[in-house]
C-alpha positions in Angstrom: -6.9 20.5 -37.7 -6.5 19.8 -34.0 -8.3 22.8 -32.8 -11.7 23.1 -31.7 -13.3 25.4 -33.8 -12.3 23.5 -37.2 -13.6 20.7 -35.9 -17.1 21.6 -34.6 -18.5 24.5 -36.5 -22.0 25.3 -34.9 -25.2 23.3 -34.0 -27.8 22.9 -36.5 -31.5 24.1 -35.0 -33.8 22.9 -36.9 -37.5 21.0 -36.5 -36.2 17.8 -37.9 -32.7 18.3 -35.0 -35.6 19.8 -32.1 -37.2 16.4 -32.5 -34.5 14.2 -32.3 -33.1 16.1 -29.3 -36.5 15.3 -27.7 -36.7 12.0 -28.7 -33.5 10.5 -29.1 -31.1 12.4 -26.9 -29.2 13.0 -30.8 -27.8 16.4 -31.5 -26.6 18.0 -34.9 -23.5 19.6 -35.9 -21.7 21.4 -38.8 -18.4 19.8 -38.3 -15.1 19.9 -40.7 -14.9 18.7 -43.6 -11.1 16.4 -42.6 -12.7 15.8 -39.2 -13.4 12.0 -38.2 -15.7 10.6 -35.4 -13.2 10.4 -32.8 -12.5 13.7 -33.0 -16.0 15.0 -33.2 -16.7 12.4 -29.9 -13.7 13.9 -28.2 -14.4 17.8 -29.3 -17.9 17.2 -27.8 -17.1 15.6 -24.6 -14.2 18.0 -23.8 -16.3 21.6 -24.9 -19.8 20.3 -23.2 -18.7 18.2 -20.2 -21.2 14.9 -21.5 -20.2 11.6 -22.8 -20.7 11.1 -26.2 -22.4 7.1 -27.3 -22.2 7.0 -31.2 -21.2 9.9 -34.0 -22.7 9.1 -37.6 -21.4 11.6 -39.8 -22.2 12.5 -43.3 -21.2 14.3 -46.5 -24.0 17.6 -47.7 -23.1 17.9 -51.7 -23.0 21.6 -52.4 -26.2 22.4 -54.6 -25.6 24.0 -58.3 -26.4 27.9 -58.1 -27.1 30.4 -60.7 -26.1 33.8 -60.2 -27.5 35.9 -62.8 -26.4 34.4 -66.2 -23.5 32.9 -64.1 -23.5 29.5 -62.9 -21.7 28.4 -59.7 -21.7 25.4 -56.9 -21.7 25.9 -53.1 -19.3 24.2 -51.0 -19.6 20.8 -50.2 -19.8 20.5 -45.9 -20.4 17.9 -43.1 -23.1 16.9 -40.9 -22.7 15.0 -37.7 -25.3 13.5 -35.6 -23.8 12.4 -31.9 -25.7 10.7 -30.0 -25.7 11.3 -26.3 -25.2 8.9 -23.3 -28.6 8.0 -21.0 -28.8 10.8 -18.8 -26.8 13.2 -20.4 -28.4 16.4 -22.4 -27.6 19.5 -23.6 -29.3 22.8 -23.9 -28.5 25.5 -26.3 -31.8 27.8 -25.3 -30.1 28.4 -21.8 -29.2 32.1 -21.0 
């Protein structure tokens, strides 16, 4: 669990994340399921080079799915919004 990559998965881009990049300096990640806030604070700070403020995390149920006459469940996963210090950003458009 102590590596990088199980702790932060990928960003979520979406309209609801876009806004709250603009307006709140907040950013939204898939993170691991066993990961806690410091070590989605410290997994930030060390991969982007900013200084986290506050992490909220929270649990995404996985939604019942049918599959033809077979019923299943997707996997339950976690969300993390972390906040960014004043002056800090980051940009994930950036070639």
């Amino acid at each position: 669990m102590n590596e990088l990559r199980d702790i932060l998965r990928r960003p979520l881009i979406t309209e609801k994340s876009a806004l709250q990049m603009n307006l709140e300096n907040t950013y939204i990640f898939e993170v691991g399921l066993e990961s806690n806030k410091l070590q989605i604070k410290s997994a930030v700070e060390s991969y982007f080079g900013v200084e986290v403020s506050d992490v909220r995390t929270l649990i995404v149920r996985g939604k019942s799915k049918r599959f033809g006459r077979h019923t299943g469940k997707r996997s339950n996963w976690k969300k993390a919004y972390v906040k960014l210090a004043e002056g800090h950003s980051l940009n994930f458009f950036e070639q």
